[in-house]
N, C-alpha and C positions, 0 to 999 in steps of 0.2 A: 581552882577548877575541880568540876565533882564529875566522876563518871558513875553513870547508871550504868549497873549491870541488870538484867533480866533472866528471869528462870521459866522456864516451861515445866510448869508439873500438869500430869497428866493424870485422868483420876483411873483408880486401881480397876473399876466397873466401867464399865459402858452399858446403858439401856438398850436392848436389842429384842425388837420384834422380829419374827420369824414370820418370813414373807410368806405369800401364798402357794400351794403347789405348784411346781415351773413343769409345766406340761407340753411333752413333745413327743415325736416319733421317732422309733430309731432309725439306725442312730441317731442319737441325738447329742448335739454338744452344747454345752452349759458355760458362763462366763462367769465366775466366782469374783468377789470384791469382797478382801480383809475392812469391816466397818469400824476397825480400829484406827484413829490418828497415831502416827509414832510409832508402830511398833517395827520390832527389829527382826523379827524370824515367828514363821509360821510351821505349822503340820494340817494340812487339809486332809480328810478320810474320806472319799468319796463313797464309801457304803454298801460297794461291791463285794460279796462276803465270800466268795471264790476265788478272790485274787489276794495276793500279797503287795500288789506294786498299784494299787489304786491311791496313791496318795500323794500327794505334793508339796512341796518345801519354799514354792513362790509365793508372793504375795495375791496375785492377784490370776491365779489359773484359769486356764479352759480344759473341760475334760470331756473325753465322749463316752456316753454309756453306751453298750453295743448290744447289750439285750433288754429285752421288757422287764419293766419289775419298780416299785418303789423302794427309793434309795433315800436314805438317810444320813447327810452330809455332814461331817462335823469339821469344827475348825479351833485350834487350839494358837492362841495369838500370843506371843512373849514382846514385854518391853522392858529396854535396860536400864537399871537404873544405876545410882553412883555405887562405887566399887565392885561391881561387879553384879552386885541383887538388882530386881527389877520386882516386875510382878507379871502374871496371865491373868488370860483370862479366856476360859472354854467355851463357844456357841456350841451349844448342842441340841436341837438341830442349829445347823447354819442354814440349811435348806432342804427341802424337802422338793425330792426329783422323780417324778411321775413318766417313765418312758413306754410309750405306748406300741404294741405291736404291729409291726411292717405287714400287711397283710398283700402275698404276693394273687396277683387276679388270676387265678383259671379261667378267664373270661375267653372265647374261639367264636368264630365266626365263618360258616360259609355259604357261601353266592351258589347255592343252589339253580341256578337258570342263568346260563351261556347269552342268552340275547333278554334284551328287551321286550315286557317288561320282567326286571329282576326279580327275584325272593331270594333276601338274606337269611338264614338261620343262626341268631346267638345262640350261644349256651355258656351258664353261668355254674361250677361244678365245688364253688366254695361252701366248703363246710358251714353247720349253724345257721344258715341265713334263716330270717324267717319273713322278708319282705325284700319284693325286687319293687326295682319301678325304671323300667327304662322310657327314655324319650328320645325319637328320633330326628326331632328338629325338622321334621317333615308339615308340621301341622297335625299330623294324624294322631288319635288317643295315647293318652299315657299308657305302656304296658306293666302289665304285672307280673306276668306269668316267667318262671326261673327259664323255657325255654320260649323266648319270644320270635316272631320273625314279621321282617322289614320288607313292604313291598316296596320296588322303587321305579317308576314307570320310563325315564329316563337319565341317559349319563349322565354324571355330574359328580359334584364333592359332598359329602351330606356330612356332616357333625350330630354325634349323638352325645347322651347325659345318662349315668347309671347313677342309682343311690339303691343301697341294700342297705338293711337290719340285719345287725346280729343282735347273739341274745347279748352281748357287751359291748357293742358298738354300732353306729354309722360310719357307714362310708361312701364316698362319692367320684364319680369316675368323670 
C-alpha cells in the first residue's frame, strides 16, 4: 500500500493589480480583502497620517475614513513557512481611497403668504457655487437664480429637485 502525501507551496509573489479609486462620502467605510491564498498574519495601514491606530491586524477589514482626503492603503501580508521562515509580501498601494466631502445644505425656505395663492422663498447660502438649478415639480421653468421663489396656487404636497456646481463638485438634493 503507498500513501500520497501532498504539499501546498505557495508562490513567494502574487500578481496584483491595484484597483481603481474606491470613491465615497464621508464617512465612508471600505471593505478590505487580503488577495493572498494562505497567508497567516496581516498589517493593513489605512493612510490616515494623523493617527497612530489606523491600522489592522485582521485579514479581511472594514475601516471608516471620517474625513476627506485621499488615502493611500497598504497591506503587508506574511505566510509561514517550515520551521518557522515564510515569506511576504507588500501591496503597496493595496488601494487607493478617494473620501469625498459631506457637504452640509444651508439650504431655508419660507412661505412668505399665509393664504392662498402661496409664495415660497428658498435660499441657498453655500459657499463656491457657481450654478443652482432648482425644480419644482410643479411643471413650471427650471430655476436658476441662488434665491428662487415657488408660487403655489393651492394646498397640497409638492416635491422639489436641487443640483448646484461647485468649482469641485455636483451635488444634488
Amino acid at each position: 500500500m503507498t500513501k500520497i502525501n501532498y504539499i501546498n507551496v505557495y508562490p513567494s509573489n502574487v500578481t496584483y493589480t491595484v484597483p481603481d479609486t474606491i470613491e465615497g462620502w464621508q464617512p465612508f467605510t471600505v471593505s478590505f480583502t487580503d488577495p493572498l491564498t494562505g497567508s497567516s498574519s496581516w498589517h493593513w495601514d489605512f493612510g490616515v497620517s494623523w493617527l497612530t491606530d489606523d491600522t489592522s491586524n485582521i485579514k479581511n477589514p472594514n475601516y471608516t475614513f471620517d474625513s476627506s482626503g485621499v488615502y493611500i492603503v497598504n497591506l503587508t501580508s506574511n505566510m509561514l513557512g517550515n520551521s518557522g521562515s515564510g515569506c511576504s509580501q507588500t501591496f503597496s498601494p493595496a488601494a487607493i481611497v478617494n473620501v469625498l466631502p459631506l457637504i452640509i445644505s444651508p439650504i431655508t425656505y419660507v412661505v412668505a403668504t399665509p393664504c392662498s395663492p402661496f409664495t415660497v422663498h428658498f435660499s441657498d447660502t453655500t459657499q463656491d457655487v457657481i450654478h443652482w438649478q432648482w425644480d419644482f415639480g410643479d411643471g413650471s421653468p427650471i430655476d436658476t437664480n441662488q434665491f428662487p421663489r415657488m408660487f403655489i396656487s393651492s394646498p397640497g404636497v409638492y416635491g422639489n429637485t436641487f443640483d448646484r456646481d461647485h468649482f469641485w463638485l455636483h451635488d444634488q438634493y
